[in-house]
One Martini backbone bead per residue (centre of mass of N, CA, C, O) as a GRO file, in nm:
protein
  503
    1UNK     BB    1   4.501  15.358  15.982
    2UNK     BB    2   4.459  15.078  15.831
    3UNK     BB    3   4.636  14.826  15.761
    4UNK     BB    4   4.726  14.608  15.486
    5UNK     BB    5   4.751  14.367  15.345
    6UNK     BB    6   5.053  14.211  15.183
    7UNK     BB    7   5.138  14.074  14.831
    8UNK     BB    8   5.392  13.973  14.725
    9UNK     BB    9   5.432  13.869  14.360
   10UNK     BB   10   5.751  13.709  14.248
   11UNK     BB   11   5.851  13.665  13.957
   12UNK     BB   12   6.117  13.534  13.752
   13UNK     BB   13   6.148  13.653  13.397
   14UNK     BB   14   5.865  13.787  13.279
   15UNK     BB   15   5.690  13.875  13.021
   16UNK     BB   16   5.458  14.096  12.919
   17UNK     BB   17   5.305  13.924  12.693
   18UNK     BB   18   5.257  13.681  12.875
   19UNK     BB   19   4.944  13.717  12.818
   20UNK     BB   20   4.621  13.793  12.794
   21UNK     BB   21   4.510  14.059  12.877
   22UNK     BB   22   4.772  14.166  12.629
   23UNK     BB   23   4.687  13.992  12.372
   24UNK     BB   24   4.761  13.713  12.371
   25UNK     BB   25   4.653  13.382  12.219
   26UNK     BB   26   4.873  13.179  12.407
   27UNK     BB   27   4.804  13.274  12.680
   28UNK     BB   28   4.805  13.144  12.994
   29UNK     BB   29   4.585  13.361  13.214
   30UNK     BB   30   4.309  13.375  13.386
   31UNK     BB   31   4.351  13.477  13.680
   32UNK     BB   32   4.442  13.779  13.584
   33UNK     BB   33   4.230  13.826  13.361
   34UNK     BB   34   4.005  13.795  13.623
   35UNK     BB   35   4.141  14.044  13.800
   36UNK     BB   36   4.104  14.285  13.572
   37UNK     BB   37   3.800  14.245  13.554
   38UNK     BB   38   3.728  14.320  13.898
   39UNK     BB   39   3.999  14.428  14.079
   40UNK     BB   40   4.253  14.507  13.858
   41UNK     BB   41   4.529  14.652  13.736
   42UNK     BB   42   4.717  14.638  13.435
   43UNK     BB   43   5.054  14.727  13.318
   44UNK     BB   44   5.159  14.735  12.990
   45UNK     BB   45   5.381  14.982  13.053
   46UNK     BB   46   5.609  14.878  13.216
   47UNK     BB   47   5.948  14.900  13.364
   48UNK     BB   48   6.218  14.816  13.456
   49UNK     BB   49   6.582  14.908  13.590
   50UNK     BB   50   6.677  14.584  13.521
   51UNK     BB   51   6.756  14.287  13.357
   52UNK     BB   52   6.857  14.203  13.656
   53UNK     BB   53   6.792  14.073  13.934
   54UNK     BB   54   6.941  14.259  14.172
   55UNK     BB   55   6.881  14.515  14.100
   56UNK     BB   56   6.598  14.546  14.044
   57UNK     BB   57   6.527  14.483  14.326
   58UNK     BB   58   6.685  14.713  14.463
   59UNK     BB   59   6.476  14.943  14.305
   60UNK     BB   60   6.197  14.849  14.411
   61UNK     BB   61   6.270  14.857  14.736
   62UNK     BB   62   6.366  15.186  14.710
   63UNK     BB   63   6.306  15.357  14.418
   64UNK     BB   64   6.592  15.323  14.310
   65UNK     BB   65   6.832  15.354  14.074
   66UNK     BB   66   7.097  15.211  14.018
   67UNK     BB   67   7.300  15.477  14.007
   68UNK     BB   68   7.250  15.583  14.324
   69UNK     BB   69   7.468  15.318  14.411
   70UNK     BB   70   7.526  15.088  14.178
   71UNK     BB   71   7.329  14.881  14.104
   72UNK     BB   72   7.467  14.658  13.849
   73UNK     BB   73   7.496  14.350  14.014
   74UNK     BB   74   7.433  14.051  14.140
   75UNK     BB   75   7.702  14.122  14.414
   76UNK     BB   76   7.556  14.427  14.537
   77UNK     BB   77   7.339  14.506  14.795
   78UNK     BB   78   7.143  14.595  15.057
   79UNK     BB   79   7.269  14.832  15.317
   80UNK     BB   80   7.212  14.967  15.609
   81UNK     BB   81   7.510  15.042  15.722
   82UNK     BB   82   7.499  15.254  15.454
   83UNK     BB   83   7.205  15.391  15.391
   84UNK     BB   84   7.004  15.137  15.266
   85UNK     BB   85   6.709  15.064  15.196
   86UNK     BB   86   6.419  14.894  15.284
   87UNK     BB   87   6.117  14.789  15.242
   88UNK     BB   88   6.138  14.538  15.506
   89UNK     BB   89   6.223  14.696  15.707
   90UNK     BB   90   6.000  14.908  15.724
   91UNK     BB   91   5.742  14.737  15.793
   92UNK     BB   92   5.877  14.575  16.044
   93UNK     BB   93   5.874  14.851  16.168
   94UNK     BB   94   5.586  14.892  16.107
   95UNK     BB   95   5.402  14.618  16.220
   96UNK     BB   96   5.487  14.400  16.023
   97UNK     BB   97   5.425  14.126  15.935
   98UNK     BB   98   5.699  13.922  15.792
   99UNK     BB   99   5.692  13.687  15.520
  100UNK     BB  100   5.953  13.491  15.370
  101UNK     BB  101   5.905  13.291  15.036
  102UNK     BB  102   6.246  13.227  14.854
  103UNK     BB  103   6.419  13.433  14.735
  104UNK     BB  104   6.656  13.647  14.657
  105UNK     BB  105   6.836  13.891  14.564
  106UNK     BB  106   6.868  14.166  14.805
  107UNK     BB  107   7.086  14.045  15.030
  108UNK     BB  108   7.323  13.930  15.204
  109UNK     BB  109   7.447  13.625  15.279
  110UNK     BB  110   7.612  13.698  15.523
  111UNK     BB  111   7.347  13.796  15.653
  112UNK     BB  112   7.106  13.862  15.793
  113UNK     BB  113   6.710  13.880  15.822
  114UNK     BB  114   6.592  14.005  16.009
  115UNK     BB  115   6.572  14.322  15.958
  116UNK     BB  116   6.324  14.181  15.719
  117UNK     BB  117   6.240  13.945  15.923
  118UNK     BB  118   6.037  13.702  16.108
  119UNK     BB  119   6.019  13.482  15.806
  120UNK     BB  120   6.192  13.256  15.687
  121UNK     BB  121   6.098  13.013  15.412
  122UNK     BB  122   6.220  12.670  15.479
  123UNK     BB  123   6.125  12.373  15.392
  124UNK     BB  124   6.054  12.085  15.537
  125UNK     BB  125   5.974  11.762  15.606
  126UNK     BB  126   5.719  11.815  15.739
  127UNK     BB  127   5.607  11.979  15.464
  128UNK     BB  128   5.564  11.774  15.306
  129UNK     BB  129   5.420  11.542  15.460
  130UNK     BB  130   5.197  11.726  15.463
  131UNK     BB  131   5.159  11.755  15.159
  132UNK     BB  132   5.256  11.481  14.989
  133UNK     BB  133   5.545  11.508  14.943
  134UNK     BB  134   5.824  11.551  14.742
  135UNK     BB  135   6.144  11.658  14.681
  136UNK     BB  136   6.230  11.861  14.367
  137UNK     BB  137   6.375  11.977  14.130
  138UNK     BB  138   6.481  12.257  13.998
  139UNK     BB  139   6.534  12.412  13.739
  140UNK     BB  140   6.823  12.468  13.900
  141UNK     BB  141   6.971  12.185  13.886
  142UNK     BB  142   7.218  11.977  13.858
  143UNK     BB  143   7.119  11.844  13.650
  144UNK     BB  144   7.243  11.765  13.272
  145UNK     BB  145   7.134  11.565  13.072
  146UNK     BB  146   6.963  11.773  12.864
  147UNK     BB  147   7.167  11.905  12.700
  148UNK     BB  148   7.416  11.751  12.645
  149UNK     BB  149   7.687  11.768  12.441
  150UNK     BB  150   7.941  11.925  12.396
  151UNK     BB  151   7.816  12.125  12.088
  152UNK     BB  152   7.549  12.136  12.105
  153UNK     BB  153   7.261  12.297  12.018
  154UNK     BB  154   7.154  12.255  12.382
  155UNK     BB  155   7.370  12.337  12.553
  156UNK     BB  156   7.287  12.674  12.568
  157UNK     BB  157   6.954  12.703  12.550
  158UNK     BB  158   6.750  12.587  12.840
  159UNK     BB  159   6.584  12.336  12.722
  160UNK     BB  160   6.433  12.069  12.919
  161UNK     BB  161   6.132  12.069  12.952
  162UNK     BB  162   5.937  11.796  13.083
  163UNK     BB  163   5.819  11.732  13.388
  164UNK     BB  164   5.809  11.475  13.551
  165UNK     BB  165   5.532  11.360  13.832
  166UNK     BB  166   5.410  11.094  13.816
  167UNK     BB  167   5.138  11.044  14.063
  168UNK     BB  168   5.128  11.355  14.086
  169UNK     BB  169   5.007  11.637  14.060
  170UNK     BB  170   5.298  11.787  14.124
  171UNK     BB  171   5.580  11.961  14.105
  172UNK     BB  172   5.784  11.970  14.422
  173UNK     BB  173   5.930  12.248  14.415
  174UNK     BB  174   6.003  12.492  14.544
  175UNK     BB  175   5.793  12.735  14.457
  176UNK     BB  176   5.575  12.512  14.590
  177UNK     BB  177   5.677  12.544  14.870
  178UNK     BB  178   5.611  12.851  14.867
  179UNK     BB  179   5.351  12.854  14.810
  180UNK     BB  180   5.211  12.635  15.036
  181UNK     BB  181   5.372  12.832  15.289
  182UNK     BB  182   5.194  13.076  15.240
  183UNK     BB  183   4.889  12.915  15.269
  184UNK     BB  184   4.938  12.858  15.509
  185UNK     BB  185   5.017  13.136  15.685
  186UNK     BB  186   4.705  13.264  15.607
  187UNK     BB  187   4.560  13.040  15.783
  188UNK     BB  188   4.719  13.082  16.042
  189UNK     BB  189   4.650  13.344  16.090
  190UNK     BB  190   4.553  13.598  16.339
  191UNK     BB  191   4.548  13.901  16.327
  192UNK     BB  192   4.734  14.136  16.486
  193UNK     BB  193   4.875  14.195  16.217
  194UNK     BB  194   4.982  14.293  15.967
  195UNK     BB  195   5.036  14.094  15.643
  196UNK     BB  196   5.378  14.011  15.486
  197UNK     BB  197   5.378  13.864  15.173
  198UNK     BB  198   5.685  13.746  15.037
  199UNK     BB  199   5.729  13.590  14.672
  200UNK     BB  200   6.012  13.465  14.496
  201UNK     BB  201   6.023  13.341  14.268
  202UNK     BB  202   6.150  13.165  13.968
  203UNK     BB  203   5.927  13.155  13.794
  204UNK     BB  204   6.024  13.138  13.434
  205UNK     BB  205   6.281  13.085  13.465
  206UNK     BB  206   6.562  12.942  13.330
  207UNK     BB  207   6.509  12.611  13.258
  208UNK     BB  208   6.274  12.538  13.022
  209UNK     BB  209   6.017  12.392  13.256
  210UNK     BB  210   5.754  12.176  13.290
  211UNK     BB  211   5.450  12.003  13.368
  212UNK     BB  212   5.192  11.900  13.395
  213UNK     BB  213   4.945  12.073  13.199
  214UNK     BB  214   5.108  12.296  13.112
  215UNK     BB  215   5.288  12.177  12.873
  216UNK     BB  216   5.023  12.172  12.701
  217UNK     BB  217   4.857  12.462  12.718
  218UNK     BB  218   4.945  12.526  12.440
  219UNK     BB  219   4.913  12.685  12.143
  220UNK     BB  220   5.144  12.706  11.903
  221UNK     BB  221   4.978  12.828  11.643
  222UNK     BB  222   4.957  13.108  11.858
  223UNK     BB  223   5.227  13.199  11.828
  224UNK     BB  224   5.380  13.475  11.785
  225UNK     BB  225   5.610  13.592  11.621
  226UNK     BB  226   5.932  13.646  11.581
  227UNK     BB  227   6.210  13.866  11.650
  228UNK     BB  228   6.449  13.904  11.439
  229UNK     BB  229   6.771  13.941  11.362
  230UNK     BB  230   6.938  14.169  11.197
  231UNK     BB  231   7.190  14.148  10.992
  232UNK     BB  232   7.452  14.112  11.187
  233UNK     BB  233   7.289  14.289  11.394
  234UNK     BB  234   7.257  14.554  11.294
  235UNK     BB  235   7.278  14.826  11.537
  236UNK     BB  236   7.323  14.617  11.793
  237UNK     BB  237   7.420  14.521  12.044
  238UNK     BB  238   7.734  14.327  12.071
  239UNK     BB  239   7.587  14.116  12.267
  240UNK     BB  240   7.409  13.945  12.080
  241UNK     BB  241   7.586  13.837  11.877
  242UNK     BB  242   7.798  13.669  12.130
  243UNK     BB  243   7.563  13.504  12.244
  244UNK     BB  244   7.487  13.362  11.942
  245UNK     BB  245   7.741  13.216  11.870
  246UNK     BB  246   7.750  13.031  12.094
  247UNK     BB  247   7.456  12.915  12.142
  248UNK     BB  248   7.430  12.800  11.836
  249UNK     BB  249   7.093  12.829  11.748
  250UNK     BB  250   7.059  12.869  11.423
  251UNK     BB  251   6.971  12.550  11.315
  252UNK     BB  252   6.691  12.627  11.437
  253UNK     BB  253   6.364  12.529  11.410
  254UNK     BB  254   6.068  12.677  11.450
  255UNK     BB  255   5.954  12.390  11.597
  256UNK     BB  256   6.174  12.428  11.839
  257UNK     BB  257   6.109  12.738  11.915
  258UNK     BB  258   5.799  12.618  12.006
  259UNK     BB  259   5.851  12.444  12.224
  260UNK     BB  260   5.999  12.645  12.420
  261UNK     BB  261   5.824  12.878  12.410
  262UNK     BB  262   5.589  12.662  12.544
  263UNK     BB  263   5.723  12.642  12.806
  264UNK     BB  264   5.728  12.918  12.915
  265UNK     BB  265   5.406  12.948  12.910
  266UNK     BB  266   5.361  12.761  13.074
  267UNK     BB  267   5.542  12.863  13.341
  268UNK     BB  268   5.324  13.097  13.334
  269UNK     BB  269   5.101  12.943  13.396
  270UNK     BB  270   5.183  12.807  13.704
  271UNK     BB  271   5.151  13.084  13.805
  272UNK     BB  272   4.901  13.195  13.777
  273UNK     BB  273   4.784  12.959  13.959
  274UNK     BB  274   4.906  12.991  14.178
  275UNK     BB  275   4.803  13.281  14.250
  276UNK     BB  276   4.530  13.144  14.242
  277UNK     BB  277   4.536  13.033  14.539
  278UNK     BB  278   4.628  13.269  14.715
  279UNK     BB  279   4.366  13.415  14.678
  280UNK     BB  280   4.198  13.187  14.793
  281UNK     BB  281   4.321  13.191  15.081
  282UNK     BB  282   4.213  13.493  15.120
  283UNK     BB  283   3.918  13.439  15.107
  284UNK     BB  284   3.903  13.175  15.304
  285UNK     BB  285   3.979  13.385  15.535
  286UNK     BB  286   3.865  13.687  15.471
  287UNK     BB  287   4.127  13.935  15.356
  288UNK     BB  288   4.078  14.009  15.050
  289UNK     BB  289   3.964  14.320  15.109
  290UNK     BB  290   4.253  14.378  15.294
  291UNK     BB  291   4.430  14.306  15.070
  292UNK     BB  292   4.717  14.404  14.900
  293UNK     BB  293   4.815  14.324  14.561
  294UNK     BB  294   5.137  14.210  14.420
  295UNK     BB  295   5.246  14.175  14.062
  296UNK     BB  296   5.572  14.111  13.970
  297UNK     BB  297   5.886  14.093  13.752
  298UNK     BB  298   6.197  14.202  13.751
  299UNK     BB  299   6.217  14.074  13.457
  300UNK     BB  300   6.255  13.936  13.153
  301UNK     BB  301   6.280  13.731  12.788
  302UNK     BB  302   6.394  13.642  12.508
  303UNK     BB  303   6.263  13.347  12.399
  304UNK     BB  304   6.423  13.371  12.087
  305UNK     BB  305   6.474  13.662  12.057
  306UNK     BB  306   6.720  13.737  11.845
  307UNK     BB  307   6.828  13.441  11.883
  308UNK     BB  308   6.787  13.422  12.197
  309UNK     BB  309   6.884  13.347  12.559
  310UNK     BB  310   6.741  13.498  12.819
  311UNK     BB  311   6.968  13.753  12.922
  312UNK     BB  312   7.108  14.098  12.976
  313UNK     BB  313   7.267  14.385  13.145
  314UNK     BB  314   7.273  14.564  12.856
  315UNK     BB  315   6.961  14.510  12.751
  316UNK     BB  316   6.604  14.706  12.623
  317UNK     BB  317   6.409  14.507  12.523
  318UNK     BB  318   6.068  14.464  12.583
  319UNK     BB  319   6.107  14.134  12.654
  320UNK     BB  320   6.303  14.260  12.909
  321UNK     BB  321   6.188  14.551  13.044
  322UNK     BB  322   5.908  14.429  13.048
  323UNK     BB  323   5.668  14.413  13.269
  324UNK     BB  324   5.456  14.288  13.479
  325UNK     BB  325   5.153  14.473  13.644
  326UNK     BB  326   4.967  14.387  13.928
  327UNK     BB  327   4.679  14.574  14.102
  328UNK     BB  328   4.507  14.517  14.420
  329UNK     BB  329   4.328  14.674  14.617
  330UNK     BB  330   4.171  14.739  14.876
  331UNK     BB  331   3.853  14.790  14.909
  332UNK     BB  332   3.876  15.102  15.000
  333UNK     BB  333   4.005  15.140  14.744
  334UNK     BB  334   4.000  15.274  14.421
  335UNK     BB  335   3.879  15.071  14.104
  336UNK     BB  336   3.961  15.007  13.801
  337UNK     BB  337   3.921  14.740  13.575
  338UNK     BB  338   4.230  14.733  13.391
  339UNK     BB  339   4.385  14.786  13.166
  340UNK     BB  340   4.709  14.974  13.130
  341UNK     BB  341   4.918  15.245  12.905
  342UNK     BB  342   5.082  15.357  13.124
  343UNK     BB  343   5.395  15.507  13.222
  344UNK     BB  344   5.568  15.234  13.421
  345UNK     BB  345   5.761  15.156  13.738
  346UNK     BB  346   5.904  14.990  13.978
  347UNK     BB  347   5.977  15.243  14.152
  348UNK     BB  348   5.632  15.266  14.242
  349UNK     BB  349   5.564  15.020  14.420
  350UNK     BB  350   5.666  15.148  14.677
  351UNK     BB  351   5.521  15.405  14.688
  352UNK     BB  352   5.270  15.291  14.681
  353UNK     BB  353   5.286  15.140  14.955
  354UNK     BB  354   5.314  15.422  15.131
  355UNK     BB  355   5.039  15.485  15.074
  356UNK     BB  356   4.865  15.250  15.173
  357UNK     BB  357   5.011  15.245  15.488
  358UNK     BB  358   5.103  15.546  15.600
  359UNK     BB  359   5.416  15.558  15.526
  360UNK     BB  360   5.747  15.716  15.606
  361UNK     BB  361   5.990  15.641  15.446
  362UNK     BB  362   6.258  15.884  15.550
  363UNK     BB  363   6.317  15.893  15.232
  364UNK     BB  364   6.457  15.951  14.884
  365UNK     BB  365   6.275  15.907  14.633
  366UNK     BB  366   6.152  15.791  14.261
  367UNK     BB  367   5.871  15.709  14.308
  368UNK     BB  368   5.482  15.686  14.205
  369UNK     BB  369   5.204  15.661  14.269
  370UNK     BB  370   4.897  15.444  14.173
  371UNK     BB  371   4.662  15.507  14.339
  372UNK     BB  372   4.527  15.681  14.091
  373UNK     BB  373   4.558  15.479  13.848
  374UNK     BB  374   4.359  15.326  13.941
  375UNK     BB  375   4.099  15.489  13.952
  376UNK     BB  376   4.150  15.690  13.647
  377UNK     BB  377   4.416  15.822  13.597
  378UNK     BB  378   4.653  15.944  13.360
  379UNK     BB  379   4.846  16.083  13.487
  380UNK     BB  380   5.220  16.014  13.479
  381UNK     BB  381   5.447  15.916  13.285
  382UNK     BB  382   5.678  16.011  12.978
  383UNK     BB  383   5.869  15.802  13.071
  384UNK     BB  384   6.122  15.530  13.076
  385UNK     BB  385   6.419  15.365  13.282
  386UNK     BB  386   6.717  15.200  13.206
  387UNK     BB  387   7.001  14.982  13.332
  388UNK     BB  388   7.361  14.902  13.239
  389UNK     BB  389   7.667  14.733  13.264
  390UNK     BB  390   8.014  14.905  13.247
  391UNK     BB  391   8.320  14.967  13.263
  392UNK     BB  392   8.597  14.969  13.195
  393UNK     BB  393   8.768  14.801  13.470
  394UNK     BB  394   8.498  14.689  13.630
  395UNK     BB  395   8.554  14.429  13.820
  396UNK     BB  396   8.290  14.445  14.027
  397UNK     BB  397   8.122  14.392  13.731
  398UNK     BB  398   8.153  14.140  13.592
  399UNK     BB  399   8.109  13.828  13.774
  400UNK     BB  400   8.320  13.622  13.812
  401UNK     BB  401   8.127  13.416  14.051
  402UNK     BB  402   7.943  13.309  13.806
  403UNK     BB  403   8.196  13.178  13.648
  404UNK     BB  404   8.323  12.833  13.487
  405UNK     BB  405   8.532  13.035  13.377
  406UNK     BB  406   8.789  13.201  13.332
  407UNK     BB  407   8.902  13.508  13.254
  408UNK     BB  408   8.941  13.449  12.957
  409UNK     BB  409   8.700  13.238  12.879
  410UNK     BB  410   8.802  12.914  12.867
  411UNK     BB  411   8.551  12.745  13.013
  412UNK     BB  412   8.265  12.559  12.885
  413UNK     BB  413   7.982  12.495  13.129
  414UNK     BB  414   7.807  12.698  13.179
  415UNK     BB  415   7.504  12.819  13.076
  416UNK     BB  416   7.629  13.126  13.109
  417UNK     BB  417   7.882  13.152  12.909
  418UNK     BB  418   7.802  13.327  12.664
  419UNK     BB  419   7.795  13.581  12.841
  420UNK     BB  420   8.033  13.593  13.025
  421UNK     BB  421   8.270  13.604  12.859
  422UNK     BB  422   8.177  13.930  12.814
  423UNK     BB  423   8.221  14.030  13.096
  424UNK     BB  424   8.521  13.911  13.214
  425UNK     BB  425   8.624  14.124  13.005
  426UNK     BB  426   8.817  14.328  12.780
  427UNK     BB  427   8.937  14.182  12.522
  428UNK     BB  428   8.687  14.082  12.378
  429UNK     BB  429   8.544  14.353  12.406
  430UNK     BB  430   8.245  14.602  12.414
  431UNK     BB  431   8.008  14.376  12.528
  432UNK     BB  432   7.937  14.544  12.862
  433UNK     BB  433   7.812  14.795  12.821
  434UNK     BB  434   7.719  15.111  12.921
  435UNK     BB  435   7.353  15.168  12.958
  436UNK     BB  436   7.041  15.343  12.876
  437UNK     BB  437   6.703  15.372  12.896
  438UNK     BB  438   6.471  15.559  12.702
  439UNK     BB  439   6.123  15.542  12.725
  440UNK     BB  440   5.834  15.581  12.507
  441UNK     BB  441   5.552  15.521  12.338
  442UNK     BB  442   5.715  15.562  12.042
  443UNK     BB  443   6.001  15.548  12.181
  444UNK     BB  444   6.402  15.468  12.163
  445UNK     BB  445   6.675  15.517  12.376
  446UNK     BB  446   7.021  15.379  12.370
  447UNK     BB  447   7.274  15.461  12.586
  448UNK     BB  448   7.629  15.403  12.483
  449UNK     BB  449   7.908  15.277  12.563
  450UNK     BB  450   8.167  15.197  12.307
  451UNK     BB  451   7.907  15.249  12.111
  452UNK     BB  452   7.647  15.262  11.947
  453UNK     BB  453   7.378  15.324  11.974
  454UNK     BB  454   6.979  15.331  11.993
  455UNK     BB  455   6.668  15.385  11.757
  456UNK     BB  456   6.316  15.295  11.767
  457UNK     BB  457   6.014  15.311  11.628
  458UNK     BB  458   5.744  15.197  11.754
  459UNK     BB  459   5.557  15.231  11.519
  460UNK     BB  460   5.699  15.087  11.278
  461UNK     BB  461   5.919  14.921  11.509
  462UNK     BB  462   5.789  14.713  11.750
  463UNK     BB  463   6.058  14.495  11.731
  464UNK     BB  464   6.390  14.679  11.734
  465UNK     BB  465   6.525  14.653  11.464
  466UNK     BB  466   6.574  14.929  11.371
  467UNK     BB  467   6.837  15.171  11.352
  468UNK     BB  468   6.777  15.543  11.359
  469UNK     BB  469   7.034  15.700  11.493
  470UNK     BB  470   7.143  15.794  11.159
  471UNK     BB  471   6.853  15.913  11.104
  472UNK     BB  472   6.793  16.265  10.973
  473UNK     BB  473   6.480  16.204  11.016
  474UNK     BB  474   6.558  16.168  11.385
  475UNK     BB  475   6.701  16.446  11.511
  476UNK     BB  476   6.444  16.555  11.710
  477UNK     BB  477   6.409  16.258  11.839
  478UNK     BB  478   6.706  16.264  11.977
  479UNK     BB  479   6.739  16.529  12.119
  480UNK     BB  480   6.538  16.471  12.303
  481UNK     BB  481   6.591  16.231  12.453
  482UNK     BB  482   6.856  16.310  12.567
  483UNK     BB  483   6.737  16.545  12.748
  484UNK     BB  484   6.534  16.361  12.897
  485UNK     BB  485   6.787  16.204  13.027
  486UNK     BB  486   6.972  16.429  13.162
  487UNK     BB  487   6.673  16.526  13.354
  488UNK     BB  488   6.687  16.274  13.482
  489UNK     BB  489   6.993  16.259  13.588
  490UNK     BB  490   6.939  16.484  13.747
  491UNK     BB  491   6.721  16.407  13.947
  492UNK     BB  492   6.891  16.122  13.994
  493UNK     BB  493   7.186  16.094  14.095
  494UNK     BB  494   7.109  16.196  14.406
  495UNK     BB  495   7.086  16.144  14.770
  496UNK     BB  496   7.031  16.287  15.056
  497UNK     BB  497   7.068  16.277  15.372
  498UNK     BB  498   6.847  16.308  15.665
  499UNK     BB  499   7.121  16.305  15.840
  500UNK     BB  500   7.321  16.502  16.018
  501UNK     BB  501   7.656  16.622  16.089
  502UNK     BB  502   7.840  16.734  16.253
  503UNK     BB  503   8.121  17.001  16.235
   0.00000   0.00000   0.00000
């Protein structure tokens, strides 16, 4: 069989409501929108399996969850010298030119990219010039002066606002370099092998930022309401409450928090945009209906929600734990275009691409493939699982290496301070638990180590805040819960490798 050209267009940090096409009446996403009209299913409840960036990687490239290896901090990625895959390293193995052009957070930073790529792509003098910018400043850039003072109110909340862009076009920031840059290589593409372009933007990853026209494309008085956390957090895992009382932003007016949350929906608005760029380039270049478009983000983002921003790694809120996921595929696959509201996990993504491109994975994975449900099939899975967390005494997932604080939290200046305080050390309570989410369509079950567990009718209470995990009236519907999160743990527990050993 032919192989497809592959698109990964991997945005970091998008939460799945912030889309039109999932009815959201604030969120400005055309392009999306317009391609599941045509020619794309969007999954409207996928869902990552760990809720920050390099877990997250770890598990769509490989098919496994968290727990088979352990990948559940930002600072242990996929070795293959361990007999860990990779879905990079597998297509470059089959004949596919891999061209990478964005963030890692999926290898080792010590080691090569060959394995995985024939192109790391990293925008250099003469890229600017050819297209007629300066490198700005990204979201994630060392200016700090939009903080404010420490003590102020703004000084963690990641808000910084409008980015100036002068007499440009476009605020031309690494992003913009690497879709550009992934442009470029569709535009000069040879035809000779099938083209694999990973494109892992950074946006709409906070510092919440962005230029004209996005930054007021939203129209605030559209935004849909925020969901409060309940009185003193009750119910909630305990590091909502210990995020939110650092980040400071109680006394933040509606007003401001509609600000914030407008200039996140402008970044994922610049994001569908670039999106739809792409798109365009693979038209003009003649090989669109050659080939296989995947968007999707790695977790999402509180954005406001129970009155903190940013993300934590074992809290399992739908507009943390829940991604967008559209999937075009070769004009040869069958596909309804539609909104589809199927139970799927990113850990899906790699199996698809191995059904798409008829390569045989080598190895044992728990990804089920999409193609079926492209096509217009219904049945797919019963539940989705996230995990996250560490146990008590589990120095090498504090992620000390994140933090410009000392192990006893004791030093207030990186933006990440409100989270990580609580992240690297056991003094300060159970507030890194580790912690696993079973979700079905009706209900959500939170098991955590060292704290009261979690349960939410999401029929009654689709906002997760009410914890009726002590309530006997869904005695019946956590026993199954349980059950069904035990027989997941059975069946993915561990892989056997299938190269033997002498003995």
């Amino acid at each position: 069989m032919k192989k497809p050209h592959l698109i990964i267009f991997n945005p970091d940090q998008w939460r799945s409501d912030v889309m039109g096409c999932h009815g959201n009446p604030a969120a400005v996403t055309p392009v999306v929108d317009a391609l599941v009209k045509s020619d794309a299913v969007s999954f409207s409840n996928a869902f990552c399996q760990n809720t920050v960036c390099t877990p997250s990687r770890c598990s769509f490239m490989t098919g496994w969850y968290p727990h088979v290896r352990g990948h559940r901090t930002m600072y242990h990625m996929l070795h293959p010298e361990l007999g860990e895959p990779n879905l990079l390293k597998i297509l470059k193995e089959n004949g596919y030119h891999v061209w990478w052009g964005g963030k890692n957070d999926l290898t080792p930073g010590q080691a090569s990219v060959d394995p995985y790529c024939h192109e790391r792509f990293h925008a250099t003098k003469e890229d600017y010039a050819r297209w007629g910018y300066e490198p700005q400043e990204g979201s994630h850039g060392n200016a700090t002066g939009w903080r404010g003072e420490h003590g102020d109110d703004n000084y963690f909340s990641f808000y910084k606002g409008k980015l100036e862009k002068g007499d440009k076009e476009l605020y031309c920031d690494g992003d913009w370099a690497n879709v550009l840059g992934a442009i470029d290589k569709i535009r000069s593409y040879d035809g000779n092998e099938p083209l694999c372009l990973y494109i892992p933007l950074s946006y709409p990853h906070p510092p919440y930022c962005v230029e004209e026209p996005w930054y007021s494309v939203t129209d605030r008085e559209k935004l849909p309401p925020r969901p409060l956390a309940p009185p003193d957090y009750a119910g909630k895992a305990s590091i909502l409450k210990g995020i939110a009382e650092c980040q400071n932003m109680q006394g933040w007016s509606e007003e401001r928090w509609s600000e914030l949350r407008a200039t996140y929906y402008g970044m994922c608005s610049r994001v569908d945009h670039q999106f739809g760029m792409l798109l365009d380039a693979l038209r003009q270049k003649g090989i669109y209906d050659e080939s296989a478009v995947f968007l999707f983000s790695d977790h999402g983002d509180y954005t406001g929600d129970f009155g903190i921003v940013e993300k934590t790694q074992n809290t399992f809120e739908d507009c943390l734990a829940k991604v967008p996921f559209v999937i075009k595929p070769p004009a040869t696959v069958p596909v309804t275009p539609r909104v589809d509201d199927a139970l799927v996990e990113l850990v899906d993504f790699s199996a698809t691409v191995y059904e798409l491109t008829g390569i045989e994975a080598g190895y044992d994975h728990f990804g089920k493939s999409l193609v079926g449900l492209l096509a217009g099939e219904t049945e797919h899975r019963d539940a989705a699982f996230c995990e996250g967390g560490r146990l008590k005494g589990e120095v090498q997932a504090m992620e000390r290496e994140s933090s410009s604080c000392g192990t006893d939290g004791s030093v207030e200046y990186g933006l990440y301070y409100p989270r990580l305080r609580l992240q690297i050390t056991d003094a300060l309570g159970p507030y890194h638990t580790k912690a696993t989410m079973c979700r079905t369509r009706t209900h959500k079950y939170i098991r955590r180590h060292y704290e009261k567990d979690e349960l939410y009718d999401l029929v009654k209470d689709p906002c997760e805040c009410c914890n009726v995990v002590d309530d006997p009236a869904y005695a019946d519907v956590l026993a199954a819960l349980k059950e069904r999160m035990l027989t997941w743990y059975m069946e993915s527990c561990d892989v056997v490798p299938r190269e033997r050993d002498r003995r």
